[in-house]
ZAVO-500915 format. One line per 8 residues: for each residue x, y, z of C-alpha. Coordinates in nm, 2 decimals. Example, Ala and Ser with C-alpha at 12.3 -4.5 7.8 and 13.67 -1.06 7.14 Angstrom:
2
1.23,-0.45,0.78; 1.37,-0.11,0.71
END
This chain:
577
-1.06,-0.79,-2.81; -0.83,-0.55,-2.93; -0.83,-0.22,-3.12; -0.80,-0.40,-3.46; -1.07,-0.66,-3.37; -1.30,-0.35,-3.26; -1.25,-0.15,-3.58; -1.30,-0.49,-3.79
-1.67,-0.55,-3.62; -1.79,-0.22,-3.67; -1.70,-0.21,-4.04; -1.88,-0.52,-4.13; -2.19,-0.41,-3.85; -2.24,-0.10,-4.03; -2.13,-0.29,-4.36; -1.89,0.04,-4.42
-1.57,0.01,-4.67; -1.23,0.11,-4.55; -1.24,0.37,-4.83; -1.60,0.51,-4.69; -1.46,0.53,-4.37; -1.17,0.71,-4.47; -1.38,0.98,-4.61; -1.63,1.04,-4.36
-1.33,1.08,-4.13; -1.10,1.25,-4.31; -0.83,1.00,-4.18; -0.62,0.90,-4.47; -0.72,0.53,-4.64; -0.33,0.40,-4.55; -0.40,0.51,-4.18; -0.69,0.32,-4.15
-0.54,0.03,-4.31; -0.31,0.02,-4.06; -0.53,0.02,-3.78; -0.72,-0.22,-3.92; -0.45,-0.43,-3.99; -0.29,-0.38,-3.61; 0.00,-0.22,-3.73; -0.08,0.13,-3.62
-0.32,0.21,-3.26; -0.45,0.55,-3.23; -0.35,0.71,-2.83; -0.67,0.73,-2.65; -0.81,1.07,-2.66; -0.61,1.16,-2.95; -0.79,1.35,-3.27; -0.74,1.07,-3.45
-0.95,0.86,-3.21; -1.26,1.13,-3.23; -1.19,1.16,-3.57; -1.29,0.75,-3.60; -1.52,0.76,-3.34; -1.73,1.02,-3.49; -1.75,0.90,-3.85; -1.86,0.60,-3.73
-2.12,0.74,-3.51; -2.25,0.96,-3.83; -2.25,0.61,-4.05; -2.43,0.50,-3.78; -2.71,0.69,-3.74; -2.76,0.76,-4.10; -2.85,0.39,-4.17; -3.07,0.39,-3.87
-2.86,0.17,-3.60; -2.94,0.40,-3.31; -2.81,0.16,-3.10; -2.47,0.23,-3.17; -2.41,0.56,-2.99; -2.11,0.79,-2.96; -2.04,0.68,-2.60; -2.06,0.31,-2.69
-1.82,0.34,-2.97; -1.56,0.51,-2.78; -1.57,0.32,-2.46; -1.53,-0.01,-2.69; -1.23,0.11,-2.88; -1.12,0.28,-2.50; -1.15,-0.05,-2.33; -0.85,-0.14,-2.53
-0.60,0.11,-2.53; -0.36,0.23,-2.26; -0.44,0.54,-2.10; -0.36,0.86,-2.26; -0.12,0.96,-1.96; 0.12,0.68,-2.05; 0.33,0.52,-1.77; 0.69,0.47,-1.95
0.88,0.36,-1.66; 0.64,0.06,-1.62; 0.64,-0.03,-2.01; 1.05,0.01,-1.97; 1.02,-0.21,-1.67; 0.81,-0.49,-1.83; 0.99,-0.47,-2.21; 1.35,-0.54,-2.02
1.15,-0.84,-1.81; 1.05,-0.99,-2.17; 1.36,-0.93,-2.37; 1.58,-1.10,-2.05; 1.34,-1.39,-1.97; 1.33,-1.47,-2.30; 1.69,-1.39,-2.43; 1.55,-1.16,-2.71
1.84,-1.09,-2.99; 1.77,-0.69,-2.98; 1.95,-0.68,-3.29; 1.72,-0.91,-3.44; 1.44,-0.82,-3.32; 1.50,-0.44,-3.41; 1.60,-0.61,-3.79; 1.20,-0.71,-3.79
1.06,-0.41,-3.64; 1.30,-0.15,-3.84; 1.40,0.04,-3.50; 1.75,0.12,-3.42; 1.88,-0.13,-3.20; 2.09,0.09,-2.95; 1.74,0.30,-2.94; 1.55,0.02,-2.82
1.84,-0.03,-2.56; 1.77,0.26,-2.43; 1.39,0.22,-2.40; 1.45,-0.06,-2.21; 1.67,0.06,-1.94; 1.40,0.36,-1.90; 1.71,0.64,-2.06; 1.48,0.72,-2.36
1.08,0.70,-2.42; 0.91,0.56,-2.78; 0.80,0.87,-3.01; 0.53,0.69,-3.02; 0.43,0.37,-2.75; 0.13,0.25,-2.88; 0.28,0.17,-3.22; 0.63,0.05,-3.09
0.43,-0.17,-2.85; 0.27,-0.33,-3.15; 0.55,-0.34,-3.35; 0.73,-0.51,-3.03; 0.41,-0.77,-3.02; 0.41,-0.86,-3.37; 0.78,-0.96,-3.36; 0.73,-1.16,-3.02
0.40,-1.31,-3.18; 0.61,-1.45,-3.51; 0.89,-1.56,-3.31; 0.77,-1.70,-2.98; 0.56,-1.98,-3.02; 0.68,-2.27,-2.92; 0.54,-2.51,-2.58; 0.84,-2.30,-2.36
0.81,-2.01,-2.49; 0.45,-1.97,-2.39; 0.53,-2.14,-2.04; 0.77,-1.85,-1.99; 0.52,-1.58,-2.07; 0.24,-1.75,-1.94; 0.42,-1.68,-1.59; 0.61,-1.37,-1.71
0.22,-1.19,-1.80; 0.05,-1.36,-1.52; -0.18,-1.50,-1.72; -0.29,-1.90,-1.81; -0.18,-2.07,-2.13; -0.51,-2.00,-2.33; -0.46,-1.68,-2.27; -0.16,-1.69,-2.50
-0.31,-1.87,-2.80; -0.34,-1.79,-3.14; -0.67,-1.56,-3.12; -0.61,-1.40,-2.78; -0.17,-1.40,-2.77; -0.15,-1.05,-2.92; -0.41,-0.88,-2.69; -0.27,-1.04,-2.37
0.06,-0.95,-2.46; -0.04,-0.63,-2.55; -0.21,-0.56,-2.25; 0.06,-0.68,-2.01; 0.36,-0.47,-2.24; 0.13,-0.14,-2.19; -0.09,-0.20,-1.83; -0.02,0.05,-1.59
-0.09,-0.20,-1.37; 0.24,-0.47,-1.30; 0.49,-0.17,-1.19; 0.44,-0.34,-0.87; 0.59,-0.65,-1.01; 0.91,-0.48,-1.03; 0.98,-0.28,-0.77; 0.83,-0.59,-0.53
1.11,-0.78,-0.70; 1.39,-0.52,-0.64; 1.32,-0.49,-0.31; 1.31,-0.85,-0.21; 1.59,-0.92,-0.42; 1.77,-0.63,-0.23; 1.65,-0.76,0.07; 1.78,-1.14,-0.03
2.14,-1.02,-0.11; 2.19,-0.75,0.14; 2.46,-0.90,0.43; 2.50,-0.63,0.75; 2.86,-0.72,0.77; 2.94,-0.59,0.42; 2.73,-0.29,0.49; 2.92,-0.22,0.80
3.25,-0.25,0.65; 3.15,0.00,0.37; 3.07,0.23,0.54; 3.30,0.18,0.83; 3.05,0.12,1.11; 3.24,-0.06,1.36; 3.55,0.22,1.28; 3.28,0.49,1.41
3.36,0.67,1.73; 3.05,0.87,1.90; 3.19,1.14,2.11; 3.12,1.12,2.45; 3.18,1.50,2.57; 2.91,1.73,2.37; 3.11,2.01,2.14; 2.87,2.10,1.93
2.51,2.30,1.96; 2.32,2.39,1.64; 2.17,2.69,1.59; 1.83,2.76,1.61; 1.70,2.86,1.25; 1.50,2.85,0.90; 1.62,2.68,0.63; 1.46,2.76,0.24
1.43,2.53,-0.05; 1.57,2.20,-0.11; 1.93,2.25,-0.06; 1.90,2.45,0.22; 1.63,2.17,0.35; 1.92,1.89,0.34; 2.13,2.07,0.51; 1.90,2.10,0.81
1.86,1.73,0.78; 2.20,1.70,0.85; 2.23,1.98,1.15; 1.93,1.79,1.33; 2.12,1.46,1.33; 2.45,1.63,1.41; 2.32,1.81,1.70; 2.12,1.46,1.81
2.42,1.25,1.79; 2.69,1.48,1.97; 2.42,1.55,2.24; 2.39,1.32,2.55; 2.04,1.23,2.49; 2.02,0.89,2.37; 1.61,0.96,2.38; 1.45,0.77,2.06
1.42,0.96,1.74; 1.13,1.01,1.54; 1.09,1.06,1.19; 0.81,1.12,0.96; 0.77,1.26,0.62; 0.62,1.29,0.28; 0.88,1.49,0.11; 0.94,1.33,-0.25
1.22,1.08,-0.27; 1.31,1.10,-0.62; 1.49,1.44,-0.58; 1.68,1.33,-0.30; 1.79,0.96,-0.49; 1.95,1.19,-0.74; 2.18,1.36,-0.48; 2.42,1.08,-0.41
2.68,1.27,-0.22; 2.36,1.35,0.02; 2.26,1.04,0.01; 2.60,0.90,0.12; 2.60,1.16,0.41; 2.22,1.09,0.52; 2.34,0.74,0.56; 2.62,0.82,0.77
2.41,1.01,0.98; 2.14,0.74,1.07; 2.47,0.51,1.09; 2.62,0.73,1.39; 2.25,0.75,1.59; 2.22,0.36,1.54; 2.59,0.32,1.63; 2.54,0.58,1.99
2.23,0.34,2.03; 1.90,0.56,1.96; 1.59,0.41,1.81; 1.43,0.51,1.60; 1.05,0.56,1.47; 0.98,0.62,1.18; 0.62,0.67,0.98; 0.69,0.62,0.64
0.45,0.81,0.40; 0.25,0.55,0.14; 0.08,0.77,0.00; 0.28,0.80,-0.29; 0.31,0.59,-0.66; 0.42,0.25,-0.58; 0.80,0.31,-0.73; 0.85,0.59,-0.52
0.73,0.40,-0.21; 0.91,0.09,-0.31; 1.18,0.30,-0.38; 1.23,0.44,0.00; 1.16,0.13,0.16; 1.42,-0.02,-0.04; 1.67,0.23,0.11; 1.54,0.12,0.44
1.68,-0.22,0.45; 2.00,-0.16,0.59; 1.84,0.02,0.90; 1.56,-0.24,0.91; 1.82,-0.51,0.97; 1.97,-0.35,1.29; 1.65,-0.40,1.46; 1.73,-0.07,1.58
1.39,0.09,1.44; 0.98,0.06,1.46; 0.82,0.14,1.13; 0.45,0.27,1.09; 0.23,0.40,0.86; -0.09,0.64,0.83; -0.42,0.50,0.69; -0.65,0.69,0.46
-0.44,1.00,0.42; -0.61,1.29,0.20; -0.41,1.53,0.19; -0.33,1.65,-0.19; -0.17,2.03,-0.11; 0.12,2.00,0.15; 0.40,1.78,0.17; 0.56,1.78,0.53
0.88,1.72,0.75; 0.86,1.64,1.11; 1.17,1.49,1.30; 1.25,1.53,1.66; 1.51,1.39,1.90; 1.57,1.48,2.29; 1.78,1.79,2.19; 1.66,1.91,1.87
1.37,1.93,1.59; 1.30,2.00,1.24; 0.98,2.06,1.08; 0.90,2.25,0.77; 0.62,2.20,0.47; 0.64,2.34,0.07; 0.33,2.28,-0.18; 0.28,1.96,-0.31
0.49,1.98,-0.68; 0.70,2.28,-0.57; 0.95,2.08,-0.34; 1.21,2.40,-0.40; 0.97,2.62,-0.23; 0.93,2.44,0.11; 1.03,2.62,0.41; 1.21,2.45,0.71
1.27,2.56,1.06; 1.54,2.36,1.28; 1.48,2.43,1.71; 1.70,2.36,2.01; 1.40,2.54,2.24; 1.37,2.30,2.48; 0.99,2.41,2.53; 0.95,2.41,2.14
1.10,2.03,2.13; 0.85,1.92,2.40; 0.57,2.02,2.21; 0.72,1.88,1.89; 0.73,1.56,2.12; 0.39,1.57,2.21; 0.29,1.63,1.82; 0.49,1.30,1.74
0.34,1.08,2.01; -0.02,1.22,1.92; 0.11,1.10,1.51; 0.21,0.78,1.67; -0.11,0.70,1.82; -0.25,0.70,1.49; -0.04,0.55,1.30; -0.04,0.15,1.24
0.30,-0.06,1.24; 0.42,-0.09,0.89; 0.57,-0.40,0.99; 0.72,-0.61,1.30; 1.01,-0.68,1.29; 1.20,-0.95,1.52; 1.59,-1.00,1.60; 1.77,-1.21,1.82
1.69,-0.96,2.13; 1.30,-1.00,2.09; 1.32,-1.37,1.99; 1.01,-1.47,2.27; 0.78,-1.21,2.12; 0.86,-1.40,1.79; 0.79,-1.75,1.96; 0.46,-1.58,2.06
0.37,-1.44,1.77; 0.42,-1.83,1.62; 0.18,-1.96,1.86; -0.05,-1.71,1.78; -0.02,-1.77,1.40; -0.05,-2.10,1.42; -0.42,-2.09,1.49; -0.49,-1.83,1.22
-0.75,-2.02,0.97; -0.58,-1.93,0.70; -0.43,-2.13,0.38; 0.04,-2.07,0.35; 0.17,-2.01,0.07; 0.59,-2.05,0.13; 0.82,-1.95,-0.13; 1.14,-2.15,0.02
1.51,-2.01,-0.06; 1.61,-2.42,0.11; 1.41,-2.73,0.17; 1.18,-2.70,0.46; 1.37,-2.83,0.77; 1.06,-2.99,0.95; 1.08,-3.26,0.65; 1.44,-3.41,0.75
1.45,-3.72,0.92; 1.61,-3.65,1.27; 1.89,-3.95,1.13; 1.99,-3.74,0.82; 2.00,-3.39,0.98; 2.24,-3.57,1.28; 2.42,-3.70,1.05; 2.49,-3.35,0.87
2.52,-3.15,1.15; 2.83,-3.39,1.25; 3.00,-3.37,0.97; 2.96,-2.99,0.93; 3.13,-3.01,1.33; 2.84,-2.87,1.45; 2.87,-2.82,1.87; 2.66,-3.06,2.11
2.48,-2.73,2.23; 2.41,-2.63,1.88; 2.31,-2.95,1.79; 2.06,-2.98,2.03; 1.88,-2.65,1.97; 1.87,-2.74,1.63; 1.69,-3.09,1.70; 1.46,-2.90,1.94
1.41,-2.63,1.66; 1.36,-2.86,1.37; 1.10,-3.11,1.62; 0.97,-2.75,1.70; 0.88,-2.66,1.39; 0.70,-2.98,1.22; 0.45,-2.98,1.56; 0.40,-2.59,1.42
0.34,-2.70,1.09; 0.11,-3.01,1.21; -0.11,-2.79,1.38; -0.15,-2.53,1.05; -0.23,-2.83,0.86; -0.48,-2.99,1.08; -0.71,-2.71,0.94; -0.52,-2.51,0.61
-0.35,-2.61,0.34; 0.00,-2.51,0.29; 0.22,-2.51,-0.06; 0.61,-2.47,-0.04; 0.76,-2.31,-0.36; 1.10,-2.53,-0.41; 1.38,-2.49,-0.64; 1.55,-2.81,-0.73
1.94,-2.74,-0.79; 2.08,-2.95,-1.05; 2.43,-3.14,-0.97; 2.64,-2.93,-1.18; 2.52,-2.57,-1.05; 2.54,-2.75,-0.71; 2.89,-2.79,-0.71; 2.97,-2.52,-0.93
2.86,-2.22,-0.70; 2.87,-2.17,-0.34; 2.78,-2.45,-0.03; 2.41,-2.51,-0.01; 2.31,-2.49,0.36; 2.02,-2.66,0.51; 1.83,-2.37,0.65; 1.88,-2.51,1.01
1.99,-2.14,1.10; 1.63,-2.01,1.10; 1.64,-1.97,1.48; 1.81,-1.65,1.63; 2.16,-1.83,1.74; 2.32,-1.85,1.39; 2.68,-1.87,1.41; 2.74,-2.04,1.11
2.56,-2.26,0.83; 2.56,-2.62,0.82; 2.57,-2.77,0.43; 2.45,-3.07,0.24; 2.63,-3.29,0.05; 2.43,-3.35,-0.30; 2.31,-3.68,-0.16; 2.23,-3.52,0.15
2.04,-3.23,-0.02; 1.87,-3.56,-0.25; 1.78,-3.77,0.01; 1.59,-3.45,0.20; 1.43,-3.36,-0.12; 1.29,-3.73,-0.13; 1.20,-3.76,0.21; 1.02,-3.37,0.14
0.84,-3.53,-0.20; 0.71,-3.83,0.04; 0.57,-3.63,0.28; 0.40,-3.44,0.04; 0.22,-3.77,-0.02; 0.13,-3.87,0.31; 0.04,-3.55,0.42; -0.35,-3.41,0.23
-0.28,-3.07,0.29; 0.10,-3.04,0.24; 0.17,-2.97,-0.14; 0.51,-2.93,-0.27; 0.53,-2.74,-0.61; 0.92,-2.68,-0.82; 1.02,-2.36,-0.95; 1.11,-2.24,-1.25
1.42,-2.13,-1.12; 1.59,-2.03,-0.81; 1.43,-1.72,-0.69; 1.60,-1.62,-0.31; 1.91,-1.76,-0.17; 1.85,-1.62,0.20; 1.46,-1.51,0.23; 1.18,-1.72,0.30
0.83,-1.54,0.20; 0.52,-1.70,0.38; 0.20,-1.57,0.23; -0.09,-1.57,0.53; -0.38,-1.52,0.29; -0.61,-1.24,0.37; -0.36,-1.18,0.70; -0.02,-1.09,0.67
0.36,-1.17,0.50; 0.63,-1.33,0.70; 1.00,-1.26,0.53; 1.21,-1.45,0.71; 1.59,-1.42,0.64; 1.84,-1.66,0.74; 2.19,-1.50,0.72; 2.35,-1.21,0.83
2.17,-1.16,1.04; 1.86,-1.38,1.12; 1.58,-1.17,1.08; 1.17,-1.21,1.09; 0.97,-0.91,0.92; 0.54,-0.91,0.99; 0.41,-0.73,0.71; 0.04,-0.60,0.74
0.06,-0.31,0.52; -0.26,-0.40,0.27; -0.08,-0.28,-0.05; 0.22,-0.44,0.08; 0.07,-0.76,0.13; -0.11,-0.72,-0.23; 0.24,-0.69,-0.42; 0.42,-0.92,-0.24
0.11,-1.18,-0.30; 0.10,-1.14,-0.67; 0.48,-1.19,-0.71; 0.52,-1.53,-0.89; 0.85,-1.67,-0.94; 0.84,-1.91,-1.23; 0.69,-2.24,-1.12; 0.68,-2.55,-1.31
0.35,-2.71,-1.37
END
């Protein structure tokens, strides 16, 4: 129920009138009309809500329906409204996701709810915040209620909400809509979505050419020594950042570097110039060969994890790091930085919500960097990998951790950026490879790979079910955008793509649609739309994600993280029923 509905029962309950109501509350009769009407909601906690609350109560009691307490009548009307500390950058998130998935007219729509157009622009990008949210998110529902209706329409928000089709009819559309535009609860949605779609787009050799990488020159004679000293507040606190890995990287150590901290990122986003220069700096220790390992801190709201992760991807795809995480972290006072290298360290605190104040102290004591070095293996020991992460250079720990994952009882859920390779017919998937010129020695790992893979898949099926997520390019965006490529790269020796023909990329989808039918516990399901060009995202149920990229460069991520896994798991593109 919503607030309008709750309102509604208790007036005809206690058989009160609007008007009586009004005057036992002292809430005007026009206020009340408009909440009982839905076109107003009260903010939870607000006067207005005691106000109601207590005049019902009072009305209540005095006709002798004790049953209808004080905490009863505010937990119903509570049970439907958004908290009190309202989460904007969520309801920005999810009013953009509506008006783009259902190409919205603003100008329209701001016509119906009399709300300045540009205004609600800048809601919607998360530049400006609703006076009021509660009532814009009715306003925003009523309009989307009178003009959204149709068998597509609720399809799209049907999979937009997360939510089945009778959720969305007459009786229950406003509250579910409602519910979904104000729930604190699907920032994850979003920030799962940048960061895959991040991860789908990024290509290391663009990266590399941005910021110059392969141009970088690491000095091989030592010139410079930083200086042992404190550093106070935030500015002062990047510049340290930046004298540890100058000092690291124009040493001769090559010793692995470790990195852990819970500073907050949102200060530091801001600074681009710093953030350019941070970048750089990782670049030149990746580029004079140190690892890195790194415990990120997820102890943190989603977006602001999401949101350093995200500017993790480049490093993840050098292969060059080992991420990990602490569990069950309780610590609500400090916020803390701890890096150390073979020549230098940098460690400093500040109260949590005072980042400004934090004091840092940068070392070149040998003695004081070995104990700093013991403090990071003792953090180590403790900490659980974030994720594994497999290159070309570790490709048999991958091939074991197949083999061991192909005995995990466990139901798959694939969301496929190609069709699945182990489907081809070895005849059709010859035949492309030669007219792509494909090499002999190619060829034949690719045959090995493909036959490989479907006695991998056999043996998951024998005991779990497994449903591949497929996108079905039409003719006209098939040879409108770029080549379509087979997904026959998915090993570690890609060199180049091979691509389909459209009867090709036909004749596999048939072949993939028939083995669906012979096969019990092989399902095939179409998409909405096309989700990932270059990511494949296996969902292990109850075990683990597998994100396996298949260009530039071929890369495997293990995901065990449980909130991790939880996001990534309720991320639905839109599937076709």
């Amino acid at each position: 129920m919503n607030f309008k509905e709750v309102l509604n029962k208790y007036l005809q309950e206690l058989n009160c009138s609007q008007k009586k109501l009004s005057e036992v509350s002292n809430l005007s009769e026009t206020v009340i009309s408009r909440y009982r009407s839905g076109d107003r909601t009260p903010i939870k906690n607000s006067e207005q809500m005691k106000k109601l609350t207590t005049a019902l109560f009072n009305i209540a009691q005095k006709n002798g329906k004790n049953k209808y307490t004080f905490d009863k009548i505010i937990n119903d009307f509570n049970s439907t409204l958004p908290s009190d500390n309202f989460d904007y950058t969520t309801f920005s998130n999810n009013l953009n996701t509506l008006i783009t998935s259902l190409n919205i007219n603003t100008n329209e729509m701001s016509k119906f709810i009399i709300f300045d157009a540009s205004h609600i622009s800048r809601i919607r990008y998360g530049k400006a915040k609703p006076s009021n949210p509660i009532d814009f998110s009715n306003k925003i529902c009523s309009y989307i209620y009178s003009k959204y209706k149709s068998s597509e329409d609720i399809n799209k928000l049907s999979i937009i909400i997360g939510c089945k089709k009778s959720d969305l009819t007459n009786n229950k559309f406003y509250n579910t809509l409602f519910s979904w535009l104000t729930s604190e609860n699907v920032s994850t949605k979003n920030q799962i979505s940048d960061f895959l779609y991040n991860l789908d787009s990024f290509n290391l050799d663009d990266y590399i050419k941005v910021i110059k990488f392969d141009k970088l020159k690491v000095p091989t004679i030592p010139f410079y020594r930083t200086k042992t000293r404190h550093y106070y507040g935030l500015e002062e606190m990047k510049e340290g950042e930046l004298n540890f890995f100058k000092s690291t990287v124009l040493s001769k150590s090559t010793e692995d570097i470790f990195m852990c901290s819970d500073m907050p990122m949102e200060d530091m986003a801001e600074d681009i110039e710093f953030g350019k220069k941070w970048m750089f700096a990782i670049a030149m220790c990746l580029k004079k060969g140190h690892h890195l390992n790194i415990i990120h801190n997820l102890d943190r709201p989603f977006n602001e994890m999401m949101l350093g992760l995200e500017s993790w991807i480049p490093i993840y795809m050098t292969g060059q790091i080992s991420p990990y995480y602490l569990k069950d972290l309780k610590n609500s006072i400090y916020n803390h930085l701890n890096y150390v290298s073979g020549v230098t360290a940098l460690t400093g605190e500040c109260i949590k919500g005072f980042h400004n104040k934090g004091i840092y102290y940068l070392t070149t004591n040998k003695k004081e960097i070995n104990a700093y070095k013991e403090k990071a293996n003792f953090m180590l020991k403790k900490a659980k990998p974030l994720m594994e992460i497999f290159r070309e250079n570790n490709i048999n720990e991958y091939e074991m951790f197949l083999r061991k994952d192909e005995n995990i009882f466990s139901d798959r859920k694939r969301l496929l950026s190609s069709l699945p390779l182990f489907t081809i017919s070895d005849e059709l998937l010859l035949k492309i490879l030669k007219r792509n010129n494909i090499s002999k020695i190619d060829t034949d790992k690719i045959i090995k790979y493909k036959n490989d893979e479907l006695k991998y898949m056999k043996n998951i099926m024998k005991k779990n079910i497994v449903n591949d997520y497929i996108y079905k390019i039409k003719e006209n965006d098939f040879k409108a955008n770029e080549p379509v490529g087979t997904g026959c790269w998915t090993g570690f020796w890609q060199r180049r793509n091979a691509n389909y023909t459209y009867k090709e990329y036909i004749e596999h989808l048939n072949l993939t649609k028939n083995y669906s039918k012979e096969e019990n516990n092989y399902k095939m399901n179409y998409i909405y739309d096309q989700t990932f060009k270059n990511i494949t995202i296996t969902t292990v149920k109850n075990n683990y994600i597998i994100i396996s990229k298949n260009s530039n460069p071929t890369i495997h991520f293990i995901i065990e993280h449980p909130k991790l896994i939880d996001a990534i798991e309720n991320f639905n593109p839109l599937v076709k029923e």
